[in-house]
N, C-alpha and C positions, 0 to 999 in steps of 0.2 A: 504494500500500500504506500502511495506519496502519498507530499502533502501538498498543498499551494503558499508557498512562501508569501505570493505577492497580494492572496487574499485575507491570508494571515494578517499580513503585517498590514493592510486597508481597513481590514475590522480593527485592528488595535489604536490607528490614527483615528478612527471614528467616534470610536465611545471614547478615547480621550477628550478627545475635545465637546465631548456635553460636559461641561465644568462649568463650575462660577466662575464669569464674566472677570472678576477681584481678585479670584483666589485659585490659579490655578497650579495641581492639580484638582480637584476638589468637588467630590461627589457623594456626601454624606447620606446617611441610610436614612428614613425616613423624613427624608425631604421633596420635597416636586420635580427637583434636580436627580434624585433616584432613581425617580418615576421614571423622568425622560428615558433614562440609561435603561431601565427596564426595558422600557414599550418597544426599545429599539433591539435591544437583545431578544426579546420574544420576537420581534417581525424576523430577525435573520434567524433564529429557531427554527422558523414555519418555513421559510423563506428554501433550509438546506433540505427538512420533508424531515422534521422532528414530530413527534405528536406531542404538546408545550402545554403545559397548565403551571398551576401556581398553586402549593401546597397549602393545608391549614397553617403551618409553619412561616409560612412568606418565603419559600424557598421558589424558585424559576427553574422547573425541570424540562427536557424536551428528552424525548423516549425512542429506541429504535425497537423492535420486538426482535427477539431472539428466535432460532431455527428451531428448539428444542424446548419445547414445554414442562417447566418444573423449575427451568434451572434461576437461578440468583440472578438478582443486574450485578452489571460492573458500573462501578460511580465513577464517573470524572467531571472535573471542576473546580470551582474555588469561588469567585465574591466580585463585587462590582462596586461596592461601594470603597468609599475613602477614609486616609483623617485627613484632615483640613490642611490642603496646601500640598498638597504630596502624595502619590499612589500611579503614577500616569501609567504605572506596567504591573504596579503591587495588588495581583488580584484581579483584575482582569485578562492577563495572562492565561493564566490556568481555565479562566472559561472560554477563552476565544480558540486558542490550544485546540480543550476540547472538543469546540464545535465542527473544528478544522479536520479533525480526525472523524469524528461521526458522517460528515459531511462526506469526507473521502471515500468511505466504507460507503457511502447510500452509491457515490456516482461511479466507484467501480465497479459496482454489484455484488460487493461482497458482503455475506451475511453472518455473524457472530451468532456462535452454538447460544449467547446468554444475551437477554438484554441488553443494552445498553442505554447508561439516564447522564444525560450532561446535566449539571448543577451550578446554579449560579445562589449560593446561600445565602441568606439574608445579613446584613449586618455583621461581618466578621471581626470588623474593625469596632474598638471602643465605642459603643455609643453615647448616645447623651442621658441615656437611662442611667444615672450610676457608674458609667464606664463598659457596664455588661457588655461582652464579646460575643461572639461566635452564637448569635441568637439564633440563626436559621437550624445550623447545625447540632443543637443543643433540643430546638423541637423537634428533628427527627428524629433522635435517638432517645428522647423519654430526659433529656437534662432540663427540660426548662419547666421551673417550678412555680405554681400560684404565686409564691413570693417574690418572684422575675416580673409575671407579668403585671403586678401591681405598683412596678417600681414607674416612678414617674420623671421626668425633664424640669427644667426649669419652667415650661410655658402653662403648665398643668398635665400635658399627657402625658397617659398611660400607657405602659409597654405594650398591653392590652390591645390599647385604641392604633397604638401605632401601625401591631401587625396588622388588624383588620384596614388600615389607610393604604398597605402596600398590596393589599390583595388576600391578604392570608385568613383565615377561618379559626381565631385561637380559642375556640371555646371547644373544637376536636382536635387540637392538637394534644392533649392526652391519648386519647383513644387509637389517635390516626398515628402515632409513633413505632415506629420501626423497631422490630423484634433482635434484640442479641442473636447473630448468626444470620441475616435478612437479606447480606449482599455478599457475594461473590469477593469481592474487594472495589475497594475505592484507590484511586493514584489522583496527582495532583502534581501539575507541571508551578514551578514559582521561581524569582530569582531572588538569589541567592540571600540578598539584602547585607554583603559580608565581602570580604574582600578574597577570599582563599583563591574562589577558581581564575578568578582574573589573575591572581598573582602566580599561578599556577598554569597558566594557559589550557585549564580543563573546559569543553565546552559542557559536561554533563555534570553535576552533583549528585550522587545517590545518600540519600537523607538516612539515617541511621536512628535518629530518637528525635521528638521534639519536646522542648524543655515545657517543664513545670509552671505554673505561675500564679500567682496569687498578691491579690488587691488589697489592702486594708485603710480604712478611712483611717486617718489619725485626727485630733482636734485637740489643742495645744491653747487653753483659760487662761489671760490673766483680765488688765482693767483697763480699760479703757480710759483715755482720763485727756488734757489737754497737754500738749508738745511743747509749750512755750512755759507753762505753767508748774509742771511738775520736776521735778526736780530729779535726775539718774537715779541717786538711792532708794525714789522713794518708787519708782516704777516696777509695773505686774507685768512685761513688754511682751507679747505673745510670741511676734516675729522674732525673738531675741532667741526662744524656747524654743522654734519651727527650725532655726540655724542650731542650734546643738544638735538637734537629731537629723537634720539633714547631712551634716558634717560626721555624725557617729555612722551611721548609713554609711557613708561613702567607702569611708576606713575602714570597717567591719568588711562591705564587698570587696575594696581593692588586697585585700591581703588574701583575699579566696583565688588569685589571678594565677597563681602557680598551682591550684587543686586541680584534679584530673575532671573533675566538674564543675568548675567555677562557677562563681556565684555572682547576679547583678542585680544592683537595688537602687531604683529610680523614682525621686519627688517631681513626676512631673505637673501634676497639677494643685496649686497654690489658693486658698482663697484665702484676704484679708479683711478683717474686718473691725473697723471702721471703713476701713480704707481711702484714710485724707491724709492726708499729706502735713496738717498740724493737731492731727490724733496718734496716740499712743496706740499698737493694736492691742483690740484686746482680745480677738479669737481670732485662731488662724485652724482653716482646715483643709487637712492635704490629702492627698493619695500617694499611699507608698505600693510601688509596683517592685516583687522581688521575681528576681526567674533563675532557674538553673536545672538542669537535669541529677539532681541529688533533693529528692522529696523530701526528706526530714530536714535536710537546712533552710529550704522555701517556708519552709510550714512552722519553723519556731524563728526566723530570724524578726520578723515582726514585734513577737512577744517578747524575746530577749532584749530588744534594740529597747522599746520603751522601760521597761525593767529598769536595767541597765541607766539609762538616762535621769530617770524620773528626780532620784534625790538632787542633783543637781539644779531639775528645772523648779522644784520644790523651794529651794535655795535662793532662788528667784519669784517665787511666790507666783506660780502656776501650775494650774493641775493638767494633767495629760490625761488622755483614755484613745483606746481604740477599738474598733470594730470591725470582723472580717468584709468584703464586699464580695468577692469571688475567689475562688480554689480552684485549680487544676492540674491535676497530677501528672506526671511525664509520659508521653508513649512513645512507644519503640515501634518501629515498623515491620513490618512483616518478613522474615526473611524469602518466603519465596516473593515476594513481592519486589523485595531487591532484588532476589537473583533473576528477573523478569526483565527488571530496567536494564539491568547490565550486559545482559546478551540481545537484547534489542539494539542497545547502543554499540557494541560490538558488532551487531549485525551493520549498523549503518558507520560503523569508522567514527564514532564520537570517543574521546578519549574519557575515563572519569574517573572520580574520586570522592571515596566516601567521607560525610560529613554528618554531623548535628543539625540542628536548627537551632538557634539561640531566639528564633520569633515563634508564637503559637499560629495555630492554625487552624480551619476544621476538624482536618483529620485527626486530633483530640477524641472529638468525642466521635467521629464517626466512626475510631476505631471500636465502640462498645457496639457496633453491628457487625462488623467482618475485619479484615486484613487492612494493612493501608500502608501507601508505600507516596514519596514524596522525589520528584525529579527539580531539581534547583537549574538554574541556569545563570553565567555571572551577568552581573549591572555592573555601569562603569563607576571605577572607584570604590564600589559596595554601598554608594548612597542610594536610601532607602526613605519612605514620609519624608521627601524632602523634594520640594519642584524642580533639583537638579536631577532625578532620579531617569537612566537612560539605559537603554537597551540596543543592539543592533537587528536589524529583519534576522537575520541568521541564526543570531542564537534564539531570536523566537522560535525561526524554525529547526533548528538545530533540540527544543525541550520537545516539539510537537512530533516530531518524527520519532524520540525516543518514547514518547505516550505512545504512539500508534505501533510500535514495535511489541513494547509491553503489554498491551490490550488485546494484542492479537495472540501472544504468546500467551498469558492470563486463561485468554480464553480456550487455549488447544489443552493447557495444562491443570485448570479448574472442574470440578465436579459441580 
């Protein structure tokens, strides 16, 4: 099976460019700006002779039927939406990939013994829910909980109201979720977001685990008081308490840089409050994002770091507390799932080299239905959510040819 390089890389200039006008790259999940990028993903769906619907979930499926009745789909895919300012390849990749490869399979006339479902998942990236990730992916495999979908944005909505805004049906996404052992395997072409294969001159990455990750609000009391007015000694400064633990954070990960699974702990999002410019703060509340493929250090570095801290910021006459937001534990990918990509890529002369993922992904939790294997491809520089973020047609087409290898091999070699 080819592929079409040059349709490839014309649908990837395409959906890039439905962005904000201000903010490009930028396609946020339940926004009108998603929508667009849907309506246009589902018309080349139907467009290549997918059968395309939209789950209770808000996920964007398009379906080939398989030769052999009984047997499992194969999932490929990945996400369309953005964070803000950055994504023009992160994630749309992997669905345009996929279509590219279904697409092929219809116009050669070749038919796969299984299914096959291109997926475009809802919201993979952080939303404005809380941060919640990977929602699409989460309601098909039974993760997303009443407690998800009661969580709301700044505007008043409801994760709830969101899914039902993008198309999706959440009052049967319990019911309508996908059984442990449901798919054949899922794979998922993505770049790299890391600098190895480029420095390496590999055009293939074969994904080996992807890491852990876990959110916890932090919010860091003291008083609020006037800037001009109050005197250093007598200040409750919250911002003051938000830098010790940002700065404890940092220390604590940079010294995990030599562990065979290093560990990374990131404040990226800040609120302050007052926040005037001749006010004292007196709450500050953050999000601490930790990641690493060693599940017991993800899962107590949160609880330790405040601990840790507290007397200190106590010392300074404020209180700390935190609370989990999200968890996700590491998954490994499949070995025949690897050894799938690899003789694919072999088959087409792509050189490659195994690696982690230090970003999450779907395949988290779509691994709690079947196998799951992940194909990297390098970006220049390794920049990633970042509107420098670049790719060449080749290596697009260089991950889509190693999908369509694997998928085909998957399918001679799956039950």
């Amino acid at each position: 099976m080819s592929v079409d390089q040059l349709r490839l890389w014309a649908r990837l200039e395409s959906l890039s460019r439905l962005t904000d006008p201000d903010r490009p790259w930028t396609r946020r999940s339940f926004t009108s700006r998603f929508l667009e990028g849907r309506a246009w993903l589902a018309a080349e769906f139907r467009a290549a002779g997918l059968e395309t619907a939209i789950d209770a979930g808000g996920n964007l499926i398009g379906r080939i039927e398989g030769t052999e009745q009984g047997l499992k789909p194969i999932l490929i895919g990945s996400h369309s939406d953005t964070v803000p300012s950055g994504g023009r390849y992160d994630g749309i990749l992997g669905v345009l990939a996929a279509l590219e490869v279904a697409q092929s399979l219809i116009e050669s006339g070749t038919r796969l013994r299984h299914p096959l479902e291109v997926v475009d998942f809802l919201a993979e990236e952080p939303s404005e829910f809380e941060g919640l990730s990977c929602i699409g992916s989460r309601a098909m495999s039974g993760a997303l909980t009443p407690q998800h979908l009661a969580l709301r944005r700044a505007d008043g909505m409801s994760l709830e109201e969101g899914i039902a805004y993008v198309g999706g049906r959440p009052a049967e996404i319990a019911l309508s979720a996908r059984r442990p052992g449901s798919i054949a395997a899922y794979l998922e072409v993505h770049i790299e977001q890391g600098r190895v294969l480029e420095n390496e001159a590999k055009p293939v990455g074969i994904v080996t685990d992807i890491v852990g990750i876990r959110r916890e609000r932090i919010t860091v009391t003291g008083r609020a008081d006037h800037a001009g007015a109050t005197p250093m000694p007598l200040r409750s400064d919250a911002l003051v308490g938000a830098a010790r633990l940002i700065e404890a954070a940092y220390g604590r990960a940079l010294a995990t840089s030599g562990d065979e699974q290093p560990l990374v702990a990131t404040f990226g999002k800040i609120e302050v409050s007052p926040n005037a410019a001749n006010a004292v703060p007196g709450e500050v509340v953050m999000t601490l994002e930790v990641r690493s493929g060693n599940e017991a250090a993800v899962s107590t570095f949160g609880t330790a770091l405040v601990r840790d801290v507290q007397p200190e910021l106590a010392a300074l006459r404020l209180a700390v507390t935190a609370e989990p937001i999200s968890n996700v534990a590491p998954v490994a990918c499949a070995p025949a799932v690897r050894t799938a990509i690899a003789d694919a890529a072999k088959a087409n002369d792509l050189g490659t080299r195994d690696l982690p993922s230090g970003a999450g992904h779907d395949g988290v939790f779509v691994s709690r239905l079947g196998p799951i294997g992940m194909i990297f491809v390098p970006c220049l520089d390794g920049r990633s959510h970042a509107p420098e973020e670049a790719i060449e047609p080749g290596q697009a087409a260089d991950g889509a040819r190693a999908l369509a290898g694997a998928v085909s091999l998957l399918d001679e070699r799956l039950d």
